[in-house]
C-alpha positions as CSV (number, residue, x, y, z in Angstrom):
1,X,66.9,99.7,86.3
2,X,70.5,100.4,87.1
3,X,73.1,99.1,85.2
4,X,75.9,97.2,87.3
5,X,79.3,97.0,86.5
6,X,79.1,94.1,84.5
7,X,76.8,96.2,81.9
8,X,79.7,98.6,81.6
9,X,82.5,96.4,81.4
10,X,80.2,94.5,78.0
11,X,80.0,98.2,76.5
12,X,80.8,97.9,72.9
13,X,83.3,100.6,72.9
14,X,85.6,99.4,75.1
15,X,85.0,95.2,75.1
16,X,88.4,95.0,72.9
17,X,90.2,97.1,75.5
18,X,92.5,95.4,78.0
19,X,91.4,94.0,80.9
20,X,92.6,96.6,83.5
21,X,91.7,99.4,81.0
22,X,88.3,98.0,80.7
23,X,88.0,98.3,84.4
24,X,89.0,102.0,84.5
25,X,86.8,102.7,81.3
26,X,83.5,100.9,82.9
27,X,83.9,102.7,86.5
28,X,84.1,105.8,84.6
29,X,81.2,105.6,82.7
30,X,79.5,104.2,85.5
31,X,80.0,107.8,87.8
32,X,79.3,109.7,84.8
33,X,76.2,108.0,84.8
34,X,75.2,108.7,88.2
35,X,76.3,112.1,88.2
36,X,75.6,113.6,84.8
37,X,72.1,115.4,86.0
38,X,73.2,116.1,89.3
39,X,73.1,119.8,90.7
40,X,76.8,121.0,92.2
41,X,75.4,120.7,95.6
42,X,73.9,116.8,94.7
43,X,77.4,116.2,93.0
44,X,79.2,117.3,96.3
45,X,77.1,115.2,98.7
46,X,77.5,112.4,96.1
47,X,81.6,112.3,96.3
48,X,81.4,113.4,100.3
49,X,79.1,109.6,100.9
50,X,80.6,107.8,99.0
51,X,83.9,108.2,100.5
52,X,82.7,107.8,104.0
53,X,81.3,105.1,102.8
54,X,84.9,104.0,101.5
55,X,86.4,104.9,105.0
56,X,84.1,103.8,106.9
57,X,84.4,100.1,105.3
58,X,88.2,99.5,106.1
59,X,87.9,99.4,110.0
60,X,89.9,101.0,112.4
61,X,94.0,101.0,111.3
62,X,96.7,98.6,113.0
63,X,98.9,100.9,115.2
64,X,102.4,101.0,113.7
65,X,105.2,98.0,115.4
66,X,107.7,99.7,117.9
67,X,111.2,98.5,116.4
């Protein structure tokens, strides 16, 4: 089963961390998870998707206003 982000962010290590630290921490060990066993080439497509994947979700920019 895959552990969310809510698994990470209860991680005994770093529950008595700050909240925005906590945050930081738990996203961390979450990719490390994911990626630990991955080959170069796996690690590559893994950080190429997901940022398309990041692009891809903020729709197409607002043009600048003429002043």
């Amino acid at each position: 089963m895959k552990k969310t982000i809510d698994d990470y962010m209860d991680d005994p290590d770093i529950i008595n961390e700050p909240m925005p630290l906590r945050e930081i921490h738990a996203i961390r060990l979450k990719i490390y998870d994911e990626t630990k066993d991955m080959t170069p080439e796996e690690h590559a497509a893994y950080y190429k998707e997901s940022t398309e994947r990041f692009f891809s979700s903020m729709g197409k920019p607002v043009p600048y206003a003429k002043l």
